[in-house]
C-alpha positions as a printed NumPy array, in Angstrom:
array([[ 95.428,  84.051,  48.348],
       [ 93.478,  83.829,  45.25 ],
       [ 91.385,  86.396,  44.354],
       [ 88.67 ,  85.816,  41.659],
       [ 87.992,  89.886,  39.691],
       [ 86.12 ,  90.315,  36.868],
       [ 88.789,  92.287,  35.084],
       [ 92.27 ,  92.681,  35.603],
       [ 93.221,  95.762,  37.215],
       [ 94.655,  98.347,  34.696],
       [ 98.169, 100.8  ,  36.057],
       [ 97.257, 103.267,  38.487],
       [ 95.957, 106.456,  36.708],
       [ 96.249, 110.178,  38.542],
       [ 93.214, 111.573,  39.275],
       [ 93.401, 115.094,  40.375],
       [ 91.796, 118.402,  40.147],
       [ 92.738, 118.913,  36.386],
       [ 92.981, 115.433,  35.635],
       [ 90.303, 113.539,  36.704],
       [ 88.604, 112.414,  33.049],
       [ 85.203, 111.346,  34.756],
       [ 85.26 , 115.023,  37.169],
       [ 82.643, 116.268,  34.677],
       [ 80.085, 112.837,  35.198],
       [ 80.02 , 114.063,  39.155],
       [ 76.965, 116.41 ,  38.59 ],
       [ 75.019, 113.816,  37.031],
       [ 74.333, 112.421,  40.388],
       [ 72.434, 115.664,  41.417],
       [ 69.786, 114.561,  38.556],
       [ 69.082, 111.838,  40.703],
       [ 67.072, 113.374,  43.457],
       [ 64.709, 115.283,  41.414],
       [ 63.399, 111.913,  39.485],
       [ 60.009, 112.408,  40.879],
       [ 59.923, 115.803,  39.459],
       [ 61.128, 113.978,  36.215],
       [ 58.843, 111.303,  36.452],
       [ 55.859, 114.086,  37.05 ],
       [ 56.903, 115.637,  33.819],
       [ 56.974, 112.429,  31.687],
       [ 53.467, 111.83 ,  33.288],
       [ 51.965, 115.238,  32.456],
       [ 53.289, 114.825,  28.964],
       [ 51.888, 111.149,  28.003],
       [ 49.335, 110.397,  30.405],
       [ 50.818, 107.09 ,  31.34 ],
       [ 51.291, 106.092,  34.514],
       [ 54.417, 103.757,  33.984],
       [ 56.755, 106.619,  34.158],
       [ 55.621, 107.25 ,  38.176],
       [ 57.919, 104.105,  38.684],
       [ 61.027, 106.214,  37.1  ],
       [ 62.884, 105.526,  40.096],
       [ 62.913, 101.517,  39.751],
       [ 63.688, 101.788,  36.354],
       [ 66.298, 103.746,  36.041],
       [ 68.12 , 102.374,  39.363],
       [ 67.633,  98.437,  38.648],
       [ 67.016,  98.748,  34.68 ],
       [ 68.976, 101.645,  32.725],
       [ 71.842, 101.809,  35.912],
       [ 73.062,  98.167,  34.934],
       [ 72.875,  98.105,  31.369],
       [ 74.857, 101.706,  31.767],
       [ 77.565,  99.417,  33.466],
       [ 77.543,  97.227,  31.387],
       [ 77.918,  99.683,  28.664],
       [ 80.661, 102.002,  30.064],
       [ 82.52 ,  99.422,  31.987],
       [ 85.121,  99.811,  34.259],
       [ 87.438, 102.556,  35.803],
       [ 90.101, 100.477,  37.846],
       [ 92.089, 103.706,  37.979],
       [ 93.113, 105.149,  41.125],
       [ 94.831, 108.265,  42.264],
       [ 98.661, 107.712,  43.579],
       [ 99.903, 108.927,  47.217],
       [100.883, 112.463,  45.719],
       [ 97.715, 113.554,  44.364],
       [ 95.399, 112.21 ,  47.948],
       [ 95.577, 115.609,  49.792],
       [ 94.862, 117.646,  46.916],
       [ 91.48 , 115.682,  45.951],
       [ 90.414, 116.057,  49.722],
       [ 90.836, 119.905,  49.457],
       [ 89.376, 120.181,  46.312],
       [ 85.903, 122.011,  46.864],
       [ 84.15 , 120.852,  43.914],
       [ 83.449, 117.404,  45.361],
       [ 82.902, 118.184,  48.877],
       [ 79.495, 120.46 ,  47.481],
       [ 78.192, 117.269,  45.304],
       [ 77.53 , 116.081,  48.829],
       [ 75.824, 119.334,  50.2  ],
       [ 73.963, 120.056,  47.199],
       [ 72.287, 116.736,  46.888],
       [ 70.552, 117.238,  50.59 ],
       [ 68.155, 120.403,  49.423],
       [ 67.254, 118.448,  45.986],
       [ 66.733, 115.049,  48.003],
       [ 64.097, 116.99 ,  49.962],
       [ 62.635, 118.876,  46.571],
       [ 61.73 , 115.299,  44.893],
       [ 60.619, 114.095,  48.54 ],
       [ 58.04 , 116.415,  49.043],
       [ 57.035, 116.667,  45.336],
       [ 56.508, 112.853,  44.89 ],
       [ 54.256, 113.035,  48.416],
       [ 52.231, 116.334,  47.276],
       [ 51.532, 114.74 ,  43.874],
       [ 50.448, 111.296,  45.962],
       [ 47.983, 113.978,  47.69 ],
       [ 46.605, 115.543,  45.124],
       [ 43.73 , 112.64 ,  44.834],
       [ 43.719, 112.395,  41.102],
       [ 46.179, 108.741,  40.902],
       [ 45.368, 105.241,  40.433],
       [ 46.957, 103.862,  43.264],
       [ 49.296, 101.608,  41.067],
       [ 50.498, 105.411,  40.261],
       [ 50.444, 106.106,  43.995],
       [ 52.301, 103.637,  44.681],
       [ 54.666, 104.146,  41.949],
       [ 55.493, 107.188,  42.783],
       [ 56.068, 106.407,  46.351],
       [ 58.259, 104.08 ,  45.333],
       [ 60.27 , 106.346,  43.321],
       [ 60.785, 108.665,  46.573],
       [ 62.177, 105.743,  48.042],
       [ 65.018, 104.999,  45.684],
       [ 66.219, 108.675,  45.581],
       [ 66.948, 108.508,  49.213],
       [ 69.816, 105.962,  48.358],
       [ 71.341, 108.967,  46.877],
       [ 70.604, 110.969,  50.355],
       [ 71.914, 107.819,  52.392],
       [ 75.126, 107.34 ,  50.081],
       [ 75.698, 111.717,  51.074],
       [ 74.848, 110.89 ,  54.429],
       [ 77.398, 108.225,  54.61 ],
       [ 80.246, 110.882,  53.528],
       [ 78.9  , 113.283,  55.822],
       [ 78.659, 110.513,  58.767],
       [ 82.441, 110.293,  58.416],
       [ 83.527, 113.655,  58.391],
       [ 84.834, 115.571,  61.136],
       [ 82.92 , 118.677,  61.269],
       [ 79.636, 118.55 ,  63.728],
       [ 77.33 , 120.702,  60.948],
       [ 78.025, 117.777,  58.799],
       [ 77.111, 115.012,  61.028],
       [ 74.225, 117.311,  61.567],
       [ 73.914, 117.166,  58.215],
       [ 73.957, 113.314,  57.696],
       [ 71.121, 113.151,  60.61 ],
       [ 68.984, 115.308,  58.752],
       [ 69.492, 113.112,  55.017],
       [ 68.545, 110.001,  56.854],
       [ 65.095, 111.769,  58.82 ],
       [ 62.484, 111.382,  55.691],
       [ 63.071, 107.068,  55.992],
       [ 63.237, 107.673,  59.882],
       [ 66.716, 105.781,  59.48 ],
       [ 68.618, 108.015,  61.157],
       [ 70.068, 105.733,  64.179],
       [ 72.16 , 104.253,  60.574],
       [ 74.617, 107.738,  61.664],
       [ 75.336, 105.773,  64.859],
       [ 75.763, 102.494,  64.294],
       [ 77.375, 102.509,  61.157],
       [ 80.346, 104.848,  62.475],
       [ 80.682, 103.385,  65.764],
       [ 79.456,  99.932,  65.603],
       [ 79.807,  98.331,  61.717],
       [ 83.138, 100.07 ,  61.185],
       [ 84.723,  98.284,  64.649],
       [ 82.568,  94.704,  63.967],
       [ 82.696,  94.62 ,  60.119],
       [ 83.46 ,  90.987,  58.837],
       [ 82.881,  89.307,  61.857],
       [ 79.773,  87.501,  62.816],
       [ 78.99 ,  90.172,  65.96 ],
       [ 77.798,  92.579,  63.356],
       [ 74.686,  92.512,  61.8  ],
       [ 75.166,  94.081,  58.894],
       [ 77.959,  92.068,  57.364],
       [ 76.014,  89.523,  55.76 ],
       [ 76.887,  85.913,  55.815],
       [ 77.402,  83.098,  53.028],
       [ 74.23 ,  81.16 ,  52.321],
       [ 72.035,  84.185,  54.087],
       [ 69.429,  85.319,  52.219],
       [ 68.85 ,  89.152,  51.508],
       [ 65.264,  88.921,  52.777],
       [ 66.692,  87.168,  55.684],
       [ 69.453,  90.118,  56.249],
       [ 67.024,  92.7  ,  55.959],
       [ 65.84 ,  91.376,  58.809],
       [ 68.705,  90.832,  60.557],
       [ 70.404,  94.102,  59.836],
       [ 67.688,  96.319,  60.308],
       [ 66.788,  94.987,  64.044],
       [ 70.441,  94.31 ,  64.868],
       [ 71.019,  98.269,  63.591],
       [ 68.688, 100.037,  65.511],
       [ 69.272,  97.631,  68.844],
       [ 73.197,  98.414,  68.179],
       [ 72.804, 102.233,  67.944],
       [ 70.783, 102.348,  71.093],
       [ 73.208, 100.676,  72.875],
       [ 76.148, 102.372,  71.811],
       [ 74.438, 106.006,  72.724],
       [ 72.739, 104.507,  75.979],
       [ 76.349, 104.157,  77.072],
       [ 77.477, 106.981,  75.936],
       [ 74.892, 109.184,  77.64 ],
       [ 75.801, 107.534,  80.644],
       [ 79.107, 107.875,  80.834],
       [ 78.22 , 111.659,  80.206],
       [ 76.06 , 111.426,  82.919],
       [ 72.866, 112.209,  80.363],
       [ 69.498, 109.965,  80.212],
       [ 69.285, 107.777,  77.466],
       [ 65.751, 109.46 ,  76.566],
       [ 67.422, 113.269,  76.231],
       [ 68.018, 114.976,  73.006],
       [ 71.585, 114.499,  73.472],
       [ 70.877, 110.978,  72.113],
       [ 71.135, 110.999,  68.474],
       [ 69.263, 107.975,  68.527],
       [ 65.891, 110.37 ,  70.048],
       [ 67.111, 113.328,  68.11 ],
       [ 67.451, 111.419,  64.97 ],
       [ 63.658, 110.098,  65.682],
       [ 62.584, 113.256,  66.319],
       [ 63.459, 114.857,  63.025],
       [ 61.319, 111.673,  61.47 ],
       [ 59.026, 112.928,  63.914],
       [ 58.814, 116.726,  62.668],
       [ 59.238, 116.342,  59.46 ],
       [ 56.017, 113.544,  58.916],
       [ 53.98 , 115.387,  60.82 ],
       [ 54.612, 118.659,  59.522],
       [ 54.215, 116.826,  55.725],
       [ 50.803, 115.223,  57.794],
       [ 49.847, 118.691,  58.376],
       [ 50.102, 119.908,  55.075],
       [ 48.771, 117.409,  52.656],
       [ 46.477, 115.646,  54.916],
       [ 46.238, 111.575,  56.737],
       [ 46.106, 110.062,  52.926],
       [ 50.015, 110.389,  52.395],
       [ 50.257, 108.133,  55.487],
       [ 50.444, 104.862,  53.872],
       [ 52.818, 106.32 ,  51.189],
       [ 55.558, 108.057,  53.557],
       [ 55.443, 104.182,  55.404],
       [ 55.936, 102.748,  52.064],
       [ 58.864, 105.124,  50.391],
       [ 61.103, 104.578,  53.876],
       [ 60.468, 100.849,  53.827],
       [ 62.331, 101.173,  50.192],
       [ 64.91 , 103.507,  51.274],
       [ 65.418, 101.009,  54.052],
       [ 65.601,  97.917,  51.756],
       [ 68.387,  99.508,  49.39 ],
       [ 70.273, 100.941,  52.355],
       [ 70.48 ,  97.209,  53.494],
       [ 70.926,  95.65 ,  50.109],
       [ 73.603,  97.857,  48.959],
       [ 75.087,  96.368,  53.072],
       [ 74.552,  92.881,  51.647],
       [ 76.841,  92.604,  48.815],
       [ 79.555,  94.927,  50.385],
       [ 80.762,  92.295,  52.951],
       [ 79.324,  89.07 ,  52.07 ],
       [ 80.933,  86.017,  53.397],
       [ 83.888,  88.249,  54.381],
       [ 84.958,  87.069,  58.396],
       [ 87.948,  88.387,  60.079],
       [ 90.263,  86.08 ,  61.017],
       [ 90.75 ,  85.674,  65.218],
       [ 94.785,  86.436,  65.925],
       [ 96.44 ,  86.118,  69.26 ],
       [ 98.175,  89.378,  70.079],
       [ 99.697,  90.788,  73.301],
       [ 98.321,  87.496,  74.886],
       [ 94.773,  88.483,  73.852],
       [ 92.772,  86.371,  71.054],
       [ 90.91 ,  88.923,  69.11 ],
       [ 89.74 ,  89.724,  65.368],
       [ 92.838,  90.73 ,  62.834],
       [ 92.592,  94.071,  61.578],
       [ 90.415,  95.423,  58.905],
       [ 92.068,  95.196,  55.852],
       [ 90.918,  95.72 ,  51.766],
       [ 90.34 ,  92.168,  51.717],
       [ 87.017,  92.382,  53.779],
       [ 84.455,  94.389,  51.658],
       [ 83.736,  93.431,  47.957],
       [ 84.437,  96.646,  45.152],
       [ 83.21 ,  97.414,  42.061],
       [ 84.974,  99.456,  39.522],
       [ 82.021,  99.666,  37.299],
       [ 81.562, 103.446,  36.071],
       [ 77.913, 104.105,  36.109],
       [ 78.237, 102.872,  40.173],
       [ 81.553, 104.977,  40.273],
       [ 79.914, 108.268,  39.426],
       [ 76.322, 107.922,  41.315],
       [ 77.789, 106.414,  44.472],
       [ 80.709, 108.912,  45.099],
       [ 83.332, 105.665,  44.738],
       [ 81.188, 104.222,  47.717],
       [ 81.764, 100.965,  45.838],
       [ 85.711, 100.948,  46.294],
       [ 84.818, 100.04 ,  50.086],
       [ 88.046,  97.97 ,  50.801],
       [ 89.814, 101.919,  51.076],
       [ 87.045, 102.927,  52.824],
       [ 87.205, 100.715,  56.172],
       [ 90.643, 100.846,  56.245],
       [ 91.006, 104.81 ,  55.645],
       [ 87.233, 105.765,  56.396],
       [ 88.299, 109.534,  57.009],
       [ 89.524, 109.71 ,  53.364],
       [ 87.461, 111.613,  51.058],
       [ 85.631, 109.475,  48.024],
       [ 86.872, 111.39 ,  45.455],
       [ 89.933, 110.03 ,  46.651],
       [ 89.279, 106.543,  47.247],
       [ 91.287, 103.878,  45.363],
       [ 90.399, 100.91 ,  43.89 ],
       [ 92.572,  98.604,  46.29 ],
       [ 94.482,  94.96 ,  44.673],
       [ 94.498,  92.969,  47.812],
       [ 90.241,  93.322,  47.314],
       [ 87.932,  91.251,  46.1  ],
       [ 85.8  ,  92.857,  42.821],
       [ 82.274,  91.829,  42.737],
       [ 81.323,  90.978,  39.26 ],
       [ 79.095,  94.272,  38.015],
       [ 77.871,  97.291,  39.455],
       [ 76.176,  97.869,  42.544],
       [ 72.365,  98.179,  40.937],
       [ 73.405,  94.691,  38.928],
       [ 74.414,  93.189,  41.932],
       [ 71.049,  94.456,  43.882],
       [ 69.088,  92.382,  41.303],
       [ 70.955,  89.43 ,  41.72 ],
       [ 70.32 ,  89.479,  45.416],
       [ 66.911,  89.484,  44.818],
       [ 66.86 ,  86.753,  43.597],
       [ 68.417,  84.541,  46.108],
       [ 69.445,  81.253,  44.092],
       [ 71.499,  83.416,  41.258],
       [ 72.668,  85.072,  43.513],
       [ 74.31 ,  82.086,  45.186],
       [ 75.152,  80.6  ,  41.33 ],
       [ 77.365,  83.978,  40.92 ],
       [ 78.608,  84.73 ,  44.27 ],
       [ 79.498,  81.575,  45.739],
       [ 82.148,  80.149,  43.906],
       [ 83.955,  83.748,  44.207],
       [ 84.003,  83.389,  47.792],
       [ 85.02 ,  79.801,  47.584],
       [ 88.191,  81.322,  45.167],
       [ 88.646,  84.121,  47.593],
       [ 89.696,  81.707,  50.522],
       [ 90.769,  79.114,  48.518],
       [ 88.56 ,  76.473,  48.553],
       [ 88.365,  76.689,  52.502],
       [ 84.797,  78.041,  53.76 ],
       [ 85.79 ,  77.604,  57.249],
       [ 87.336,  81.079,  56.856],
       [ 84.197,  82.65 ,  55.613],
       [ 81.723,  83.847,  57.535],
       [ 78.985,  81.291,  57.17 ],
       [ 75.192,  81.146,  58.149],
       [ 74.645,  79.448,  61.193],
       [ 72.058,  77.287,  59.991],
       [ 73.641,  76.653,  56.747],
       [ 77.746,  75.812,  57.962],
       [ 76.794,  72.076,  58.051],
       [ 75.604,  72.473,  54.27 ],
       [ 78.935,  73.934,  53.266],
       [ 81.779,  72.75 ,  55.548],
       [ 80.457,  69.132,  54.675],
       [ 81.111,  70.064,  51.161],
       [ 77.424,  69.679,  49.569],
       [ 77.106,  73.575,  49.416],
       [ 80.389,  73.854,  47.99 ],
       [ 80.212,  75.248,  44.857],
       [ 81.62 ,  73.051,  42.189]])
């Protein structure tokens, strides 16, 4: 098989405790969650209200030109080196720390909203800005999610409460990881689906998946599906506490704003969901007599080895490792040959799926090269397989 990368992968590099050149660019992630208290100082300083959008800008502005800047780190850590990243302490608290400053920046952005004296451009703004550092929360969440411990899938609940997103713990661990690349799960995106139109799909298909899969499990446990052991209703009801108690204390205004900050946590969540597995579909096997989906394997989520992407996304972006050795620490993920590489970083890529048409014009013809000219291995769009199998979507 043919795989179309935007660089060629470079010899595998140790990276250990010691060794790891880009250990020291870790912390810069924990700047991240406190760019509303950033943004506040900018605005104090000048007076203008552009710099209450800080969030935006840096994420989909400074974070691709960054990439394209720094490049790429195709390195990777060898066999021998694995167990001692996953014991090594300094990366586990990157993950723990960034959980107190995500809720520092939340609740500054929404007491500055309150204070009255905004234009609501700079309302909005900042808002907005809230929104993008829970990315940060989601991609610690997501780490936590995985781990084995029960204070840290506590932990991941409690990331996910201020975009009342928290039924993502669920389904992403017990539904996306078992339906990835297969057209039963709704957030592996599909070739010629729009992002707007995955949104959709992947945030209704989410929160009907996770309420299924504890529903079932509460019964089998012989609990009600409305009971706090659901983490579905437990993961609602931190939403629950923690809006009204921020209700409580700056007052109805911040409504709109707390509805407008999780609708952009939401939309990156699902974006960042978009490019990891587009177009990627599981072959069906026959095994044991049984037809059912091949195994997950690197060749199912897209990677990036961009730096920038690397460092704020705890190696989130070498995803291939990830669903086939999900209980492996990030710091000791590898950057996997048998994936596909997606052409920039993850904020670069974000852009281009906004804008549906380029987005097609880059990523198209890389999934045409990944299954080698044969889309009836991909994982098409309903609506849009005609379009492609009869080769007018094919891209040229």
């Amino acid at each position: 098989m043919t795989l179309l990368t935007s660089v060629e992968r470079d010899p595998v590099v140790a990276e250990a405790p010691g060794r790891d050149l880009k250990r020291l660019l870790w912390p810069v992630t924990l700047v991240m969650p406190l760019l509303p208290l950033v943004a506040m100082g900018l605005f104090a300083l000048t007076g203008n209200g552009i710099w209450l959008w800080l969030g935006p800008i840096v994420f989909l502005v400074l974070v691709p030109v960054l990439d394209a800047v720094l490049g790429l780190n195709p390195s990777g850590s060898p066999d021998e080196v694995i167990e001692e990243l996953s014991r090594d302490r300094y990366y586990r608290w990157q993950a723990f720390v960034i959980l107190p400053l995500q809720y520092v920046g939340f609740l500054a952005g929404m007491w500055l909203i309150a204070r009255g004296d905004l234009l609501l451009s700079e309302q909005v703004g900042t808002a907005v800005t809230v929104g993008f550092i829970v990315i940060l929360g989601f991609n610690s969440a997501h780490e936590l999610g995985h781990a084995r411990a029960s204070v840290e899938r506590w932990l991941s609940k409690i990331a996910l409460a201020q975009c009342g997103y928290g039924h993502f713990y669920t389904e992403h661990n017990r539904g996306h990881h078992v339906r990835v690349a297969t057209p039963n799960d709704p957030t592996s995106s599909r070739l010629g689906e729009s992002y707007y139109a995955f949104l959709v799909r992947a945030a209704s298909g989410s929160l009907r998946g996770a309420w299924r899969i504890e529903s079932r499990r509460c019964a089998r446990k012989g609990h009600r599906a409305f009971s706090l052991h659901n983490d579905v209703v437990n993961s609602w009801l931190m939403t629950a506490a923690l809006w009204v108690g921020v209700l409580v204390w700056l007052g109805w205004s911040v409504l709109p704003f707390l509805v407008i900050q999780a609708v952009v946590a939401i939309a990156l969540l699902e974006a960042v969901n978009y490019l990891e597995h587009y177009a990627m579909l599981r072959q069906r096997i026959v095994s044991n007599g049984r037809e059912k989906y091949e195994p997950v394997r690197p060749r199912h989520s897209w990677n990036s080895d961009s730096v920038m992407t690397h460092v704020l996304l705890y190696r989130l972006q070498r995803h291939g490792e990830h669903h086939t050795n999900e209980l492996r620490r990030p710091e000791a993920l590898r950057d996997v040959e048998e994936s596909p590489v997606l052409p920039t970083g993850y904020a670069g890529m974000i852009l281009l799926a906004l804008v549906p048409p380029l987005w097609r014009k880059v990523m198209d013809p890389r999934v045409a090269a990944l299954y080698d000219g044969d889309l009836s291995r991909a994982n098409i769009q309903p609506s849009q397989r005609h379009h492609y199998l009869s080769g007018v979507g094919t891209p040229r």
